[in-house]
C-alpha positions in Angstrom: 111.9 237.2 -26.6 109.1 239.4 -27.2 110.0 243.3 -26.0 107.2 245.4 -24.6 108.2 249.2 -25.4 106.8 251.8 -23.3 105.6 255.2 -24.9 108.8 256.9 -24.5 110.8 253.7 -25.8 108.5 254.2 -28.9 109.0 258.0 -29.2 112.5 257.6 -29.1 113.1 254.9 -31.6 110.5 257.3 -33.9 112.7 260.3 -33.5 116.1 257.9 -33.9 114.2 257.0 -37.3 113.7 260.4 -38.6 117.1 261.5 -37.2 118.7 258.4 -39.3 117.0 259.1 -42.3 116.7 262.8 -42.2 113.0 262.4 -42.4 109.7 261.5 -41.3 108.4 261.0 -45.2 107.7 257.1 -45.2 108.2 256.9 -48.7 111.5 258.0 -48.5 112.3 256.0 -45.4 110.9 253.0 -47.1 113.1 253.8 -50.0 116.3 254.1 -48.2 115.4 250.9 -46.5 114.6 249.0 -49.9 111.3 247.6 -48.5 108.6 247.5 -51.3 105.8 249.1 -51.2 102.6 247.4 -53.3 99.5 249.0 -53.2 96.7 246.3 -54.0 92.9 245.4 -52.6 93.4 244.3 -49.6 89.5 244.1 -48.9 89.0 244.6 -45.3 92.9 244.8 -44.4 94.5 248.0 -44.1 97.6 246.8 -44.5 100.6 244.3 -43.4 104.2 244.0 -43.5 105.9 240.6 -44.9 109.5 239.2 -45.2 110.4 237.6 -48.8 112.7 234.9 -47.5 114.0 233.8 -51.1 114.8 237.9 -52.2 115.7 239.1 -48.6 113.1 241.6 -49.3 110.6 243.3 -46.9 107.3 244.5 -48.7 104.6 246.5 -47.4 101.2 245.7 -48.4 98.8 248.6 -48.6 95.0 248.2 -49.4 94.7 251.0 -52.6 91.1 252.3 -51.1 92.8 253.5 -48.1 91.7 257.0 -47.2 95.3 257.4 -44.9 97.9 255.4 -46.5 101.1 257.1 -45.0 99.5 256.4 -42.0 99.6 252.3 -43.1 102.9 252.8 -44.1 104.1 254.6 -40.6 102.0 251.8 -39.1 103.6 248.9 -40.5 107.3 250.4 -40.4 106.1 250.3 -36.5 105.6 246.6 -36.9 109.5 246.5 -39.0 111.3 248.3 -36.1 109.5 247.4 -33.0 108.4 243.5 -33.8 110.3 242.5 -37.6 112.0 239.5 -35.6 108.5 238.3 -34.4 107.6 234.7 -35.9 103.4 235.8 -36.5 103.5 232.3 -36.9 103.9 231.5 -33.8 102.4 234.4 -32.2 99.0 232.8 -33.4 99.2 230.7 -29.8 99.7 234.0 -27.8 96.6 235.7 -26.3 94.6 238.6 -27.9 96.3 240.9 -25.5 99.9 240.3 -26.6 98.4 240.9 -30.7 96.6 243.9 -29.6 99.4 245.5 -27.4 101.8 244.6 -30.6 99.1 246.8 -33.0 99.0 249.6 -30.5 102.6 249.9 -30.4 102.9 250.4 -34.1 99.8 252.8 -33.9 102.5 254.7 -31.2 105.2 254.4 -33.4 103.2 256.1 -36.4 101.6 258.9 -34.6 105.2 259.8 -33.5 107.1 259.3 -36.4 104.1 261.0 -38.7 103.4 263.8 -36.0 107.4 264.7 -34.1 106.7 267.0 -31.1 108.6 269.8 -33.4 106.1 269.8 -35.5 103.4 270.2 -32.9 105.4 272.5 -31.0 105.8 274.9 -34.3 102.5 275.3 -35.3 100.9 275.1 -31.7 100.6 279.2 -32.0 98.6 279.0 -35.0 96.2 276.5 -33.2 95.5 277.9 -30.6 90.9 277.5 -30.3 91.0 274.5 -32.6 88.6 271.5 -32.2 91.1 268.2 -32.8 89.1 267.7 -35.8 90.6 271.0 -37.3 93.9 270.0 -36.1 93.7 266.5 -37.8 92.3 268.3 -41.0 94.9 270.2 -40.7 97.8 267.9 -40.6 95.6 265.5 -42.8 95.8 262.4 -40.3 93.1 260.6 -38.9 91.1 262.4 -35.1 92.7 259.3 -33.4 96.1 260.3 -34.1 96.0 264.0 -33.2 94.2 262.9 -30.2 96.8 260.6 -28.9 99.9 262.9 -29.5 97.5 265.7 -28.0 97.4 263.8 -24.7 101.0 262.8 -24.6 102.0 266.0 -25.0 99.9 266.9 -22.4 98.3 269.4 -24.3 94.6 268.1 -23.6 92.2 269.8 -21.0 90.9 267.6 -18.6 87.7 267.7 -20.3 89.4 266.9 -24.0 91.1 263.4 -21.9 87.7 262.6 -20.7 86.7 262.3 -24.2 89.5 261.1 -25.7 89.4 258.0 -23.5 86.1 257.4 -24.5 87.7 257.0 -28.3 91.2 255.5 -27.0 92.7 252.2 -29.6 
């Protein structure tokens, strides 16, 4: 059966990660998990997560020339505790819809576990009359990310949402 999470689902299996692990470094939470992580040119894939039936092993595959690779990593640890008992193989027969809600889950599930509300919350003081761009600087993520946690922390004027819709995955 194929489970579709809601935001707050997502959130809270993010923050149950971090709690588990005392963490939100995906290094560290790939560690502790023993899933490999190999960094190789992936050409015009940013990344995917595989099982290795014979070792029992999960492996991460990130593409070297990635500009953002924690956020691969977050991504595809998205994919290992939302989806890891999905057959892709048989997936192939769902529609688009089902593979693109999948790939915006685990887009959730990074944002969240890369970007906690704490985090936000602590340094909202000091960010006050940023642009999101400053903000993503900032943090060093990607605009798309800040946006999203911006508006589901409902800290987005009603003008910022009108443009962030425009740019929404």
């Amino acid at each position: 059966m194929i489970l579709i999470y809601t935001s707050k689902n997502i959130k809270h299996k993010a923050e149950s990660v971090i709690h588990e692990h005392g963490t939100n470094n995906v290094y560290q939470i790939c560690e502790n998990l023993r899933i490999v992580l190999l960094k190789e040119d992936l050409g015009c894939i940013n990344g995917f997560l595989q099982y290795y039936k014979e070792r029992e092993t999960y492996l991460i595959h990130v593409n070297k020339n990635s500009v953002h690779p924690d956020l691969i990593i977050a991504h595809e640890l998205g994919h290992y505790y939302l989806h890891k008992n999905l057959n892709s193989f048989q997936m192939e027969n769902c529609s688009l819809v089902l593979g693109n809600k999948l790939e915006i889950q685990a887009n959730a599930f990074a944002t969240e576990l890369l970007l906690p509300d704490h985090i936000i919350s602590n340094e909202l003081p000091n960010l006050q009359n940023w642009t999101l761009k400053q903000i993503a600087s900032f943090f060093q993520l990607p605009l798309f990310v800040v946006e999203y946690k911006m508006e589901h922390m409902n800290l987005l004027s009603h003008q910022g949402q009108q443009e962030f819709r425009k740019f929404a995955w």
